[in-house]
N, C-alpha and C positions, 0 to 999 in steps of 0.2 A: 615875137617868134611863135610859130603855129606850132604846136605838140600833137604828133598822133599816136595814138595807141594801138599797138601789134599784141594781137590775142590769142595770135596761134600758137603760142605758148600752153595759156590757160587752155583754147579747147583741148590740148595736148593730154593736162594732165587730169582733165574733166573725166575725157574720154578713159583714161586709164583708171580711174579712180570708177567709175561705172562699170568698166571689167570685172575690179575686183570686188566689187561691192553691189552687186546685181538688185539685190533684193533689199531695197530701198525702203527704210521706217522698220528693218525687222531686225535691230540691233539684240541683243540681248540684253533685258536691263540688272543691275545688280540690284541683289534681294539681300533687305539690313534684316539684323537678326531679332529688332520688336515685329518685324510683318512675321517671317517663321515662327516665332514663342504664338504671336495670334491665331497665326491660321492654325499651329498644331492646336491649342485650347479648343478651337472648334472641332475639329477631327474627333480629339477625344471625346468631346461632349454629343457626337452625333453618333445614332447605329446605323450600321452597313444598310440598314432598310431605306435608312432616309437619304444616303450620300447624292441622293441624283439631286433633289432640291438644293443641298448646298454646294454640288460643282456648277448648279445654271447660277447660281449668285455669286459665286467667285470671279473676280478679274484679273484678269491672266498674269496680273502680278500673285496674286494668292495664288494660281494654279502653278505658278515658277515658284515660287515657296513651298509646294510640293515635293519637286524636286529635291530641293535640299534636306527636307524630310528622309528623305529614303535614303539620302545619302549621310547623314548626323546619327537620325535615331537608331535605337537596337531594341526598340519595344516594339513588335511584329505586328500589332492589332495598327497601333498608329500608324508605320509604315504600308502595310495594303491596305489601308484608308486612304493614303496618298496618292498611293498607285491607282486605286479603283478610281478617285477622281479626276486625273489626267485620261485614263480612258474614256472615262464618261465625256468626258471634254474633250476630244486631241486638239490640240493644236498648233502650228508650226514651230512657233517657235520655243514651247514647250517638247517636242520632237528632236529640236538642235540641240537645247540644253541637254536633253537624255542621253542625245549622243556622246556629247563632249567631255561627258561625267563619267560613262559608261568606260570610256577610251582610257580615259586618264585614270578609273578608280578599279580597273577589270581585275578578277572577277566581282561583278555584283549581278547575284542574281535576281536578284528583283526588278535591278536597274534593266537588265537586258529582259528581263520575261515582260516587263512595259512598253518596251520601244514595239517589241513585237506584237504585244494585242494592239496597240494604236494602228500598227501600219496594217496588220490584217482588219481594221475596219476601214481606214484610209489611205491605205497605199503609201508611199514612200512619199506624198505630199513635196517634192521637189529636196530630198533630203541630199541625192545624190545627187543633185545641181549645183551645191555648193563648194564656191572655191576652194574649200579647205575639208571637201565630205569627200571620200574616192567613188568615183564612180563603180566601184565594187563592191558596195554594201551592201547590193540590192543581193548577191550573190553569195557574198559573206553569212547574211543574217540569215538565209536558207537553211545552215547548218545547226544540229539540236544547241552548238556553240558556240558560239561568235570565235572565237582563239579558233575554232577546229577549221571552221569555213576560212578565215584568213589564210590558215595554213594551208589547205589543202588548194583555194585557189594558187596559194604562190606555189606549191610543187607541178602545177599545171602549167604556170605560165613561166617560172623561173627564169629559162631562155638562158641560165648561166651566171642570171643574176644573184648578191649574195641577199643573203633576208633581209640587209640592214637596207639597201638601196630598193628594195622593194617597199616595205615599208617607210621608207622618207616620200617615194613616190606617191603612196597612197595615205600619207598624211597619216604618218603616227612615229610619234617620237620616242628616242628613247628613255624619255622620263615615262612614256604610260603606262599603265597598268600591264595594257593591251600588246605592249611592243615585248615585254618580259615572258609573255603566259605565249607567243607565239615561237620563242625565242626556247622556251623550256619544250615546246612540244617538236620541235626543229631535232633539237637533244635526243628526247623520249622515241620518237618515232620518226623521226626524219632518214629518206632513202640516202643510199651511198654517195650519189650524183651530190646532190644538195649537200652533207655533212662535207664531204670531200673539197669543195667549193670556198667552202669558209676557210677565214685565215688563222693557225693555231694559236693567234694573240687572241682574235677572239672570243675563238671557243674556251679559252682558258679564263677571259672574263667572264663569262656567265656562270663557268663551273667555280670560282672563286666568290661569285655575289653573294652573299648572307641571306639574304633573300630563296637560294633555291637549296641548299641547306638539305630540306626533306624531300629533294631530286637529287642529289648527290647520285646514289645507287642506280638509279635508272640510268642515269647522262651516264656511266661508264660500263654498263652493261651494254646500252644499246652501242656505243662508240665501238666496241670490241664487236661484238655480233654483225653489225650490219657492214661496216670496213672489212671484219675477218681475216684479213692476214699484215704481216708486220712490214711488207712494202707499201700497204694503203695508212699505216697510221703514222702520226708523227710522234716522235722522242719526248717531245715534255709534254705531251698529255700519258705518253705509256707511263714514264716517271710519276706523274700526278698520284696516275691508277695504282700503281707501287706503294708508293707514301700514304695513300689512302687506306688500301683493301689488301694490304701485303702481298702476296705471292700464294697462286691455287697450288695443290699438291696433283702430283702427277701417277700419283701411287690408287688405283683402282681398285686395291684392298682395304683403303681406307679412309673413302668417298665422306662418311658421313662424320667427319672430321673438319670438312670443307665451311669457308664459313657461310652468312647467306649470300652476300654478292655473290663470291665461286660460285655456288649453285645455279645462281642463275645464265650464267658466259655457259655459250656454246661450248663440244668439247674442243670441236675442231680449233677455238679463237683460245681457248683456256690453253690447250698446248701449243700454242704459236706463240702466247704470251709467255710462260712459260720460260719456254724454250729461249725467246726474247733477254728475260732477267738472266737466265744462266749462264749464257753467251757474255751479256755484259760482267758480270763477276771473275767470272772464269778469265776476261781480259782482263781485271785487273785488278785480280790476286797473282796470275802467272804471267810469264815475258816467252817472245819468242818460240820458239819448236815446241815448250811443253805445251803453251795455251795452243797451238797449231791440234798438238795431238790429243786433246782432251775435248777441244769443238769438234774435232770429226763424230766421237762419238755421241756428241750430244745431238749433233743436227741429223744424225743417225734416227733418233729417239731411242737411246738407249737410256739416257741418264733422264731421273723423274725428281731429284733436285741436288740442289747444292748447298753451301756454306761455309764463312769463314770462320775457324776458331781460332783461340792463339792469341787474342787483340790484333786478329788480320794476319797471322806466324804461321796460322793453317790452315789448309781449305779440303774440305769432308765431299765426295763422289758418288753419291747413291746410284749401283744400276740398278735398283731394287734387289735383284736375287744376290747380292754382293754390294760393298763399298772400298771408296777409297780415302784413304787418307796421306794427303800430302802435307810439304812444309816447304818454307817460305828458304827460307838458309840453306843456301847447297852444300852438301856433304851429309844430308839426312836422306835416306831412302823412303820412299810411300809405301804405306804398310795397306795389304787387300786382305780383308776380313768377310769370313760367311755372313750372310743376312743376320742372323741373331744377333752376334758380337757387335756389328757395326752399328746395328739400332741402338744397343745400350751404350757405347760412343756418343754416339746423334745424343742420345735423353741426356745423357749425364755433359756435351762437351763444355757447359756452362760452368762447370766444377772445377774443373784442368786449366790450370797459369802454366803448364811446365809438357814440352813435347815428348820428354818421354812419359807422362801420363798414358799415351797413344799409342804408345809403341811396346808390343808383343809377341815374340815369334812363335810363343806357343800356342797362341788364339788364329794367328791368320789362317787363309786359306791354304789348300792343298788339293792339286790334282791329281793323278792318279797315272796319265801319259807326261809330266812333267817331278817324275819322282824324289830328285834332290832340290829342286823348286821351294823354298821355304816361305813362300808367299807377300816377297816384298819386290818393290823394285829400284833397284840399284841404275841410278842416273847414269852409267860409263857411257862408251860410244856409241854400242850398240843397242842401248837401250831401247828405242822405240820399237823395233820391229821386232825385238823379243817379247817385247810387251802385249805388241798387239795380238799375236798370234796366242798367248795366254787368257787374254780375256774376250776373244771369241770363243777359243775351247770354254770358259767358263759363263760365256752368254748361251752356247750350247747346253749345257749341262741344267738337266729337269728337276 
């Protein structure tokens, strides 16, 4: 029986196999760690005068054990002794490893301040030819930062993409260095378009990584400032900001009270936040027509904060120039007290288990067109519209 062999298979996967591997004999070899211990010995025993003699004697296996130099050691003299020898020498595939190390270990600035004098004396040497190099590094590496130029190309080209498929695109994963520090600057300074795009799972992973820790304060500064108002953000990152950085004061007399986050939030996003927290409290401390009639005034901007006392039995009204004080149990009236009184309330309500702690008719307020008025309000039928007409006269009053 005659046997022939069909090889169109093999050239099949010949051909594919030379797609992906273009650059033939330029493997990158692995460097054991008697060649590093060696080549460092030499480093340190040489001075920066002599370095040029011993990168023309090095074999690009010593020059790849450079590398690893810059990226192990923490003694500065040996590391730019490493550095200065890959420049003196570039070579390609000394170029790749810089890459790949740079990507994976970012930031290093040593790592990136080398790739760059190489290429400014040799050009990008076929860097961005490779299957797994983005052809945007030529672009990238233009910037004083590699993370900054990343970033700033994808807010150019985004096209509505999120950062994560952009970068898979251009070959960087989320294990590297590179993919985190682009990811924090998305956070830090990334426009509305772009924050907006992303999915709140998430942005709520990055803000949870251990890793961005001492971004914490920025990632929710900028999320409030650049969104600005409370139909662009979403619920559990506001909640986040809450649990984080508590609740800014809305009280203008007493700014320097604020902590440093607050100080930083625009006012406009500080009062929409704000205003945000009170609305949810004030839903659920109160039910029906009372919460109806106490969000009118807040969405007003009349009320500058809230709170519940009581273990949640009572919830305190600031309009600044006056407060109120309600309870939880019907058949108790809300007591309205001048500004003074009501502060010393607020300071002290951590002290009071018991509602009538709160309650005083001879401290509340008093108008002067409402003269048998003793300054409480009495829940009957007509309450609300009695009401209201009282604390306009007393949002009037100078």
């Amino acid at each position: 029986m005659r046997i022939e062999c069909q090889l169109s298979h093999l050239e099949e996967a010949l051909s594919e196999i030379r797609k992906m591997h273009p650059y033939r004999g330029e493997t990158i070899s692995r460097i054991g760690n008697t060649l590093i211990d060696e080549v460092r010995k030499q480093l340190e025993e040489t001075s920066f005068d002599n370095l040029k003699d011993l990168a023309y004697r090095f074999s690009i296996r010593e020059i790849l054990a450079c590398v690893e130099i810059i990226v192990r050691d923490r003694i500065e003299k040996t590391t730019q002794k490493a550095a200065e020898i890959m420049i003196l020498r570039p070579r390609k595939k000394v170029l790749y490893r810089l890459w790949f190390k740079l990507v994976s270990l970012y930031p290093n600035k040593l790592l990136e301040k080398t790739i760059k004098e190489i290429i400014s004396k040799k050009g990008f040497q076929g860097l961005n030819e490779m299957p797994d190099v983005s052809p945007s590094v030529t672009t990238w590496l233009i910037s004083k930062n590699l993370d900054e130029g990343v970033f700033r190309d994808y807010q150019m080209r985004s096209d509505q993409k999120t950062l994560d498929i952009y970068l898979e695109e251009n070959h960087i994963s989320p294990d590297d260095g590179l993919h985190r520090a682009v990811w924090r600057l998305l956070l830090k300074n990334g426009s509305a378009k772009c924050i907006s795009i992303e999915k709140t799972e998430r942005i709520m992973e990055v803000f949870e990584d251990p890793m961005n820790a001492a971004e914490l304060q920025d990632f929710g500064k900028h999320y409030l400032n650049v969104l600005e108002r409370k139909a662009n953000w979403k619920t559990p990152i506001l909640e986040w900001i809450e649990n984080r950085f508590d609740v800014p004061t809305l009280d203008r007399e007493n700014t320097s009270l604020e902590t440093p986050f607050w100080r930083k939030v625009d006012p406009g996003a500080k009062e929409e936040f704000a205003r945000w927290v009170m609305e949810k409290r004030i839903e659920k401390f109160f039910e029906g027509e009372r919460a109806d009639f106490w969000k009118k005034f807040l969405r007003e901007g009349k009320v500058i904060r809230v709170r519940e006392i009581l273990q949640e039995d009572g919830f305190m009204i600031d309009f600044n120039k006056f407060g109120v004080i309600e309870f939880k149990q019907v058949g108790n009236a809300a007591y309205i007290y001048p500004k003074t009184e009501f502060s010393n309330f607020w300071n002290r309500a951590q002290q009071y288990s018991h509602p009538g702690a709160f309650k005083n008719k001879h401290k509340t307020i008093r108008i002067s067109s409402f003269p048998s008025w003793d300054g409480r309000i009495i829940h009957n039928r007509y309450w609300e519209e009695d009401t209201v007409q009282k604390i306009q006269q007393l949002l009037r009053i100078k």
